[in-house]
N, C-alpha and C positions, 0 to 999 in steps of 0.2 A: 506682445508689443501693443500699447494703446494708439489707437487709430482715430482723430475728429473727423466727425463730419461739419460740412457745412449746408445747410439749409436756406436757402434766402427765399422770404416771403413778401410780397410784397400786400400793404394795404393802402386804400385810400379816404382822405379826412379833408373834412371842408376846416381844420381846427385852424387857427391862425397860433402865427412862426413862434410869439410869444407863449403863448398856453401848451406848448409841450418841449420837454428837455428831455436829455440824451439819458436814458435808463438804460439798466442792467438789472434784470428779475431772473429767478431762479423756475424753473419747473420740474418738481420732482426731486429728486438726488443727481441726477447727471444733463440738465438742459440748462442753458443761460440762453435766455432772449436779448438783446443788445437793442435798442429802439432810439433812434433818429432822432431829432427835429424836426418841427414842419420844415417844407422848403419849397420855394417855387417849382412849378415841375417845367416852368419854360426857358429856364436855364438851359442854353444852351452848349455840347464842348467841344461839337465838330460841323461843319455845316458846310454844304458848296456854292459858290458862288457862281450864277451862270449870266448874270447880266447888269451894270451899273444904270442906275436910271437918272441920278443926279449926284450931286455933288456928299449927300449923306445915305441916300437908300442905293438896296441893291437888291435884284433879286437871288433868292436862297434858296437850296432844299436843306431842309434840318437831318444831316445823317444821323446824328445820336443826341440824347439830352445829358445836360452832366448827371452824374451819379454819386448820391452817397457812398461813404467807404468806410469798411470795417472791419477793426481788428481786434482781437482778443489778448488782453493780459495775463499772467499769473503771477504774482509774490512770492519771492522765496523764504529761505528762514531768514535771511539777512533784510527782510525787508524793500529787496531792489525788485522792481519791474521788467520782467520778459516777454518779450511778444513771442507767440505760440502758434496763431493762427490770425491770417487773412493778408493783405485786402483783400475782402468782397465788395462787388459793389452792387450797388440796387437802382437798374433804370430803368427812367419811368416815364413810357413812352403815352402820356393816357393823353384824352380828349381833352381838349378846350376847352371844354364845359367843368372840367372841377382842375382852377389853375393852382389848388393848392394839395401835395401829397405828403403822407409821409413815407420813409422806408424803415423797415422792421425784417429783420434777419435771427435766424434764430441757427446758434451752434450746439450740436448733441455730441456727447461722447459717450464711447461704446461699451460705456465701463465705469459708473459711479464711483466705485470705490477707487480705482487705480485713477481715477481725476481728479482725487478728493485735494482741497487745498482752497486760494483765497483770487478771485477775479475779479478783473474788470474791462471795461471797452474802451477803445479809442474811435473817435468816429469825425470822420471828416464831411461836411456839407458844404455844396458848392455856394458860392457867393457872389454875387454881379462885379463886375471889375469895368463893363461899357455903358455909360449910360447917352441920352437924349438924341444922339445920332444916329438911329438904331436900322439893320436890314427892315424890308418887308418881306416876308415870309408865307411861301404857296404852300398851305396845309392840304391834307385831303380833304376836310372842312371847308376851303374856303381859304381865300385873303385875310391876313391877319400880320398887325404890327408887331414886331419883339426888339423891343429897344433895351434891350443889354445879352452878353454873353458870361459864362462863368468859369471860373477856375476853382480847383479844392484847395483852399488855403486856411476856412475856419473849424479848426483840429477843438474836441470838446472829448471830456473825458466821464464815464458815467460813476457811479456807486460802488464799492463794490459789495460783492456778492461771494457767499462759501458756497462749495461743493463737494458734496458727498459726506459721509459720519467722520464724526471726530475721529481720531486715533491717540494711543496713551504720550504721544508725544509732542501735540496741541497745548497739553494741560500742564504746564510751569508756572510754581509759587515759591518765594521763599521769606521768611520773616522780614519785618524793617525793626531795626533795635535804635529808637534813638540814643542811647547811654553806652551804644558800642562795649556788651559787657562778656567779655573774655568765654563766656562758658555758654554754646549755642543754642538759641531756641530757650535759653533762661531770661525771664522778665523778671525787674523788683517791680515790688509791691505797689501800684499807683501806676507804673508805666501805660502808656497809650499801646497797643497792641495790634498793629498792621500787615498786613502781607503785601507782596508786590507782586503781580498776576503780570506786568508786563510781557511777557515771553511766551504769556498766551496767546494761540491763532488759533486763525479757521473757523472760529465759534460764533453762533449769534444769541448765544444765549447763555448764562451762567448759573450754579448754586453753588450756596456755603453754606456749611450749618459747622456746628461746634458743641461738640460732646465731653461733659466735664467728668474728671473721673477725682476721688479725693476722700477722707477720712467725714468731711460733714456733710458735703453735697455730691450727686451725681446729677447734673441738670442736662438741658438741652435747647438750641435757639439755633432756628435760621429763617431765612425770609424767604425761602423757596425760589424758584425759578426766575430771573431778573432778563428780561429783554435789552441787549445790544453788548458792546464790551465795557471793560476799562481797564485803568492800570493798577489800582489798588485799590485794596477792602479794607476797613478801619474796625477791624473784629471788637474794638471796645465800645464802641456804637451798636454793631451788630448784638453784640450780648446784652445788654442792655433795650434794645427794641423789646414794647410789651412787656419791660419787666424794669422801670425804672431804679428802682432799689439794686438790681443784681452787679456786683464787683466778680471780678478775677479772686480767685481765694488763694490766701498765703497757703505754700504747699501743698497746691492742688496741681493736676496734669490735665491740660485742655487737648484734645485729637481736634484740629481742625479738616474738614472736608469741601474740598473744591473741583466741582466739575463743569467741563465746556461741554457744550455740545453744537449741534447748526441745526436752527429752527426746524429748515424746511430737510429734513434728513438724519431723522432721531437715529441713535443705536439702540436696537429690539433688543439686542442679547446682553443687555448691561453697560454700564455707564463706565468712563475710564475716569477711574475717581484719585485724586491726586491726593494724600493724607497725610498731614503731619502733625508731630505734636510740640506743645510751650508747654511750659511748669512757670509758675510765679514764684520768686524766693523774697528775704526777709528785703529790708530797704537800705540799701546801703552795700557791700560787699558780698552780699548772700548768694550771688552767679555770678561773681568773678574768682575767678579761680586764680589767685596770687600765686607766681614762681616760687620756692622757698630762699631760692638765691635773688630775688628782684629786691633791688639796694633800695632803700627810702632815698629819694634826695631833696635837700631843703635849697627851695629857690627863690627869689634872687639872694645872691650874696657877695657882697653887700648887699642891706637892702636899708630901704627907709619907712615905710608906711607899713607893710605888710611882708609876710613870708608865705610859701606853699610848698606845702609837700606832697612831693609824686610820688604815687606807687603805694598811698596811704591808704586805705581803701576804710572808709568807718561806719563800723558795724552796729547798730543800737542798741544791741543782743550783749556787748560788749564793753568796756568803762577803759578809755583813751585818757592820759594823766596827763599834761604838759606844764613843762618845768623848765623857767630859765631863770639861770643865776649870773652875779658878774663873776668876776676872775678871782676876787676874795670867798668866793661859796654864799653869799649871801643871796637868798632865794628874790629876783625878782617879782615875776609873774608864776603862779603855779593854781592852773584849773584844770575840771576837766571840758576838752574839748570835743564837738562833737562836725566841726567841719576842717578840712584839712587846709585850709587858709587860716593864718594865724594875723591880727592886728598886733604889730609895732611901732604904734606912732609916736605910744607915750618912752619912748624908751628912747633915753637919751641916748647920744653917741659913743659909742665903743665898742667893746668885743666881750661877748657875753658865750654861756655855754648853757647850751640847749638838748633839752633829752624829754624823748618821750616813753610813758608807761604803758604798756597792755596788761589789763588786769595786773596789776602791780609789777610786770615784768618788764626791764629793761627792754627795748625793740629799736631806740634811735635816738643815736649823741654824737654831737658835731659842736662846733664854735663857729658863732656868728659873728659879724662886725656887721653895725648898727651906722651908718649915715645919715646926716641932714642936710639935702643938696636944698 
């Protein structure tokens, strides 16, 4: 069973409240330091009252000063935030002489790997809530004024931070197909070429590279090691870095590789490498893989301007006839088309019949009616 410890350190800084924000640093593979704001240290959060002198002062002893508080987060797979450990709190009981501290606590766990995963801190500093009416105040010092007391009400959240090495299930990719083309991991020829790393964690650090395998080329390109995350890699970019000229090649097989890792806590014994491959096909129907029972169908119908046909898919590899005649057989329009939208504007109104050829073979006849709204 994994066990945190908590460590509270305290230091002190003449820095003023503005020049330092609430951090979360890593030490090692299994430390996270969590670090404060400046903050007054004569914040008061408990104090006794032993004598009223007027109508605003009183005399006090200061039992405690308020205290920073601190808690530690983790991230699950779903994204949502768990508190794991604390409040701690850090007080800070110091001299007169330096009224400005901060506090810095540092959480270890007893076990890098079994901690390994994504954090952060929550940290509360006290704040004045009394002001200009304020006690007088018997220090061991000496008499001294403190005109306000404090409560923890301003909550600040730091960075976060990975701990401990990646594991193979940090590392999810999987293609983006903008032409949604039926046969997976198939790109036509010209498509943009992306993955989508979102569902990658715990990492601060990434590589891709991409290894071509194919009949005229076998190349290779990556940008090596890239500091922080993201959500997606634009591999048609990447291919092309340092090789302006270079395309995706028709019937070629691309392995892409993609590994996370966390800066501060490499894996010695090999990388968990996420790999998959794309092929590029011809342009037009060359990775979709048509049903042999998927009907054409010609739409709108009625129509007036235009018709389209679903489920057409046109290959340039291939010679598409289209032929519409009226109801006596007389050949209206008859070419060959090469996109599955056909223009009907010039076509007067009525009821025509429509048929298309693949490579001279019949593949689809219907009767149209032709409107002009």
């Amino acid at each position: 069973m994994r066990t945190i410890t908590l460590t509270l350190l305290l230091l002190f800084s003449l820095q003023s409240f503005s020049s330092f924000a609430q951090t979360a640093e890593v030490v090692g593979c299994d430390k996270i330091v969590l670090t404060s704001q400046t903050f007054d240290k004569t914040l008061i959060s408990m104090a006794l009252i032993n004598e009223e002198i007027g109508p605003c002062e009183k005399l006090v002893q200061i039992i405690e000063y308020a205290p920073a508080k601190f808690w530690l987060e983790k991230k699950n797979a779903a994204g949502i935030w768990t508190e794991i450990a604390g409040p701690i709190e850090s007080r800070l009981p110091v001299p007169a002489s330096e009224p400005l501290t901060r506090g810095k606590t540092q959480i270890a766990f007893s076990d890098g790997d079994a901690a390994h995963g994504t954090y952060r801190g929550r940290i509360s500093v006290p704040v004045q809530y009394l002001k200009s009416c304020g006690p007088v105040v018997y220090h061991a010092n000496g008499k001294r004024n403190v005109d306000f007391q404090a409560v923890d009400s301003r909550h600040f959240i730091t960075n976060e931070v990975v701990i401990g090495k990646t594991v193979p299930s940090d590392n999810v990719f999987t293609f983006l197909d903008i032409n949604q083309d039926n046969l997976q991991n198939g790109f036509d020829e010209g498509d943009i070429v992306s993955i989508d790393v979102s569902q990658s964690q715990n990492y601060s650090q990434y590589w891709v590279a991409i290894f071509e395998q194919g009949p005229n080329h076998n190349r290779y390109n990556s940008l090596g090691w890239t500091l922080g995350t993201t959500n997606e890699v634009n591999l048609t970019n990447l291919w092309k870095t340092g090789h302006s000229n270079w395309e995706f090649e028709l019937n070629h097989q691309y392995e892409v590789q993609f590994v996370v890792e966390n800066n501060d806590c490499i894996n010695t014994n090999g990388w968990n490498v996420d790999h998959q491959v794309f092929f590029i096909c011809p342009f037009g129907n060359g990775c979709r893989e048509v049903a042999e029972d998927e009907e054409i169908l010609m739409t709108p119908n009625p129509a007036s301007d235009y018709v389209e046909f679903k489920n057409l898919y046109i290959d340039s590899n291939d010679e598409y006839h289209l032929i519409i005649s009226d109801l006596s057989g007389k050949t209206i329009i008859s070419n060959q088309i090469t996109s599955n939208t056909v223009n009907t504007s010039e076509l007067t109104p009525g009821m025509y019949l429509v048929n298309i050829l693949l490579d001279g073979k019949q593949i689809f006849t219907s009767k149209l009616v032709v409107n002009k709204w």
